[in-house]
N, C-alpha and C positions, 0 to 999 in steps of 0.2 A: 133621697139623693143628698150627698153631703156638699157643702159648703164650701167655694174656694175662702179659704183662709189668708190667700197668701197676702194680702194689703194689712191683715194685722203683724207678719211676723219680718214684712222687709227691711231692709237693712235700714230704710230713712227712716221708719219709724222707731226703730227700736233707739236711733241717733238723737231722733226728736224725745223721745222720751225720758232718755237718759239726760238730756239737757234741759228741762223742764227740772229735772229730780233737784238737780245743780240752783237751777233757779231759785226753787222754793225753800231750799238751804241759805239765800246770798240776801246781806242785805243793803249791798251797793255794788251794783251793775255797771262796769263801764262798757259801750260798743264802741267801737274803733271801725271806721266806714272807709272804703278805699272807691276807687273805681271802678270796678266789680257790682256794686250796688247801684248802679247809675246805667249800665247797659240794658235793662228793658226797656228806661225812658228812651234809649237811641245814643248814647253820645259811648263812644267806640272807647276803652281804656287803653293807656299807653303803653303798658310794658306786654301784656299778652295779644295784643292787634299787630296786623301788618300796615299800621299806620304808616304813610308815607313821610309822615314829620321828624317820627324818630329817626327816618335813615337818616337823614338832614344831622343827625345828632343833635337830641333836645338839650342832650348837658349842657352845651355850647349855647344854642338857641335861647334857652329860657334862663339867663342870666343877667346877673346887672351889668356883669361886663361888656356885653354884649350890646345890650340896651345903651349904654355910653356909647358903644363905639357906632354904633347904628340906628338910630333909635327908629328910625323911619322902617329897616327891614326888620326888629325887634316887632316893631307894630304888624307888619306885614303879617309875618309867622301868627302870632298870637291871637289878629280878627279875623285869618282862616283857617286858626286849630278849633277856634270858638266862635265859629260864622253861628252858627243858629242855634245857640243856649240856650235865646230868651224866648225861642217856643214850647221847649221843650217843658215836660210838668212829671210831677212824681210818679212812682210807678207803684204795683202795691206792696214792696220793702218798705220803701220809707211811710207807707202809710199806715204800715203792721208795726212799726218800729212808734209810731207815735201813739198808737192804741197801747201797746205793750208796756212803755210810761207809763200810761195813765193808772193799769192795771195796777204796775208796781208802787205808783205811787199812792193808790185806794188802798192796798193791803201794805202802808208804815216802810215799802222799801225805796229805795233810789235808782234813777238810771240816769246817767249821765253817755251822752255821746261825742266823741270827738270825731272830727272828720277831715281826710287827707283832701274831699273836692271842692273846688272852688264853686258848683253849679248851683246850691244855693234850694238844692230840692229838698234837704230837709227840713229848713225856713218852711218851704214852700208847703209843706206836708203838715206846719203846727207844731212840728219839735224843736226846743230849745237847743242850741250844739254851740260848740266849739270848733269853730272853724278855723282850723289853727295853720292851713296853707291860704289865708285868705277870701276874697270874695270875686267873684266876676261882675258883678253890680257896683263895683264902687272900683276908681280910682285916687290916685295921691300924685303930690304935687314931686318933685323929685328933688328938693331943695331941702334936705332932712335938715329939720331943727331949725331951719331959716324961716319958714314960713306957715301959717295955720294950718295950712291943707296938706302939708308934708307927715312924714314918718315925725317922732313917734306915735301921733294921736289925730293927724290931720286923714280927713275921707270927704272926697269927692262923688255925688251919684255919677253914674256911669251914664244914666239919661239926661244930665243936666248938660250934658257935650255930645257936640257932633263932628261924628267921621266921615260925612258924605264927601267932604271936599280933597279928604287925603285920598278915600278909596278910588277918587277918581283920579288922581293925580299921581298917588303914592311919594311925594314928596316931602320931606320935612318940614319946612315954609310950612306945609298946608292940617301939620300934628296940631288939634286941641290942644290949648294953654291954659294955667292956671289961672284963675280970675285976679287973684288976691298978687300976686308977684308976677307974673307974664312967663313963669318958666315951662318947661313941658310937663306934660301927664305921661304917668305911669303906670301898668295895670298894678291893683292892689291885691299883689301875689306872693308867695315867698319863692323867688328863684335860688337856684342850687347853691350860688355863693353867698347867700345869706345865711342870716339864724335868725329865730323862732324870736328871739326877744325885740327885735329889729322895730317893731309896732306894736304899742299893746292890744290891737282888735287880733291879734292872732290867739290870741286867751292863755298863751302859755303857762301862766302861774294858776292860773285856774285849770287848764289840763294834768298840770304837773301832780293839787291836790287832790283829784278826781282817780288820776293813778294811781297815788300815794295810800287812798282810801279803800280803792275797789279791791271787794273780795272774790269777785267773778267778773273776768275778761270775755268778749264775745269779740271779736276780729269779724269783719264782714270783707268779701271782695277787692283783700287788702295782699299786697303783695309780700310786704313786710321786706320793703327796701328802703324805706326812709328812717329819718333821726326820730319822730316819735313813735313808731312803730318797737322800735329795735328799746329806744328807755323803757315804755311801757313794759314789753315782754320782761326784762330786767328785772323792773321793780314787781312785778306780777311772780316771778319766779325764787326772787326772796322772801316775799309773803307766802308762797306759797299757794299762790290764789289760783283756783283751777281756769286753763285759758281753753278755749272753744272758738272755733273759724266756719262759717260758710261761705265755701267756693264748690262750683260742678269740677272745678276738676286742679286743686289742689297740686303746689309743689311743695311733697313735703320737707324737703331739704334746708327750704328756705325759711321753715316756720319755726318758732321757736319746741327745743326740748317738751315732750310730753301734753302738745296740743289734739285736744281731742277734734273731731270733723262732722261735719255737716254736709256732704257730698251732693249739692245739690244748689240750683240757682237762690238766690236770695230772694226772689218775688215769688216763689214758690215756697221755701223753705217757713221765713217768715210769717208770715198769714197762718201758717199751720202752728206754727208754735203758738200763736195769737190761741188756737180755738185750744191749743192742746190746754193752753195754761187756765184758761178758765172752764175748762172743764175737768181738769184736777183737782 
């Protein structure tokens, strides 16, 4: 009786395989992590969900301008886009992604990851990153350069304040203050009318050389509508450097020129490259 063959010759394998090849050729790895990577743990991503936030329009929402002119409905928005982060725990992307390190880093190569999410699961997971939109675990005081706990270098724990008196109130009066100056807190995020240099925990100069170096780009669950997405491909496509993305179901319009695929969820996908690579 013969053998179904067909799981050695499908299409993900032969995806996984051919990126593996790539792998063992490269010897600094940059992953670029979007949103996409975050939905087995449960938190919905923004631009491909029918999230009810964005109708609201989050360009508008998730900005400083905004936070000036309203800081109270700013806060509103922001601790019920992000009510329940802090249950939430890695899923096994991020936990394949920190094996896959290690590996790279036992056999003399590098991998460096940047990441578009605030959620903090790759921390969570053991891997070193770049968190270059911020963190949801810390706050800043909103008095740049006046005071310690402001932009450029000042961070507040997120647990070290409490919201129970606004969420019941929803008033201003009742916003967390900074201890050091009495001004308000602000989530330590990069909203749209900002830039990337605004704080140095956003790691820019350290992203910038991580790009500048990598000779194989991996895009994870990334939509590739933001400013470090769009440099990166850039500087990846002067190099020459081969770029590769996993997403289940890819716009490929939006990706950069000559992006090979990975057609398939990241907590799937991932893990498998895990066993592929050490078993090559």
């Amino acid at each position: 009786m013969s053998q179904d063959r067909s799981d050695h010759t499908s299409p993900e394998l032969e995806a996984r395989r051919a990126f593996i090849s790539s792998l063992k050729q490269s010897k600094r790895l940059l992953v670029v992590t979007g949103a996409g990577i975050s939905v087995a743990s449960g938190i919905s991503p923004f631009r491909k969900s029918e999230d009810a936030h964005w109708e609201r329009d989050v360009t508008e929402l998730a900005t400083n301008r905004y936070f000036r002119s309203s800081p109270e409905g700013s806060w509103r928005w922001y601790l019920s886009r992000f009510a329940n982060l802090a249950q939430v725990q890695p899923n096994p992307a991020h936990h394949a992604l920190r094996v896959l390190g290690e590996l790279l880093e036992s056999d003399g190569q590098q991998m460096t990851i940047i990441t578009q999410n605030i959620d903090g699961l790759h921390r969570a997971a053991g891997s070193e990153t770049i968190e270059v939109h911020g963190r949801a675990d810390m706050l800043r005081c909103v008095e740049e350069g006046d005071c310690h706990n402001a932009a450029p270098r000042g961070l507040v724990p997120r647990s070290s304040v409490s919201f129970e008196r606004f969420e019941e109130t929803g008033t201003k009066g009742d916003l967390p203050t900074c201890s050091a100056c009495g001004a308000l807190l602000r989530p330590h995020v990069l909203w749209f009318d900002e830039s990337y240099n605004e704080h140095e925990a956003y790691g820019i100069d350290h992203a910038i050389r991580a790009a500048t170096e990598a000779d194989l780009v991996l895009f994870i669950g990334t939509s590739f509508s933001v400013g470090i997405t769009y440099f990166i491909e850039q500087l990846a496509l002067q190099r020459r450097a081969p770029m590769w993305a996993i997403d289940p179901s890819p716009i490929e319009e939006e990706s950069p020129p000559g992006t090979l695929w990975l057609r398939e969820p990241s907590e799937l996908a991932l893990p498998a490259l895990v066993e592929l690579y050490q078993r090559a």
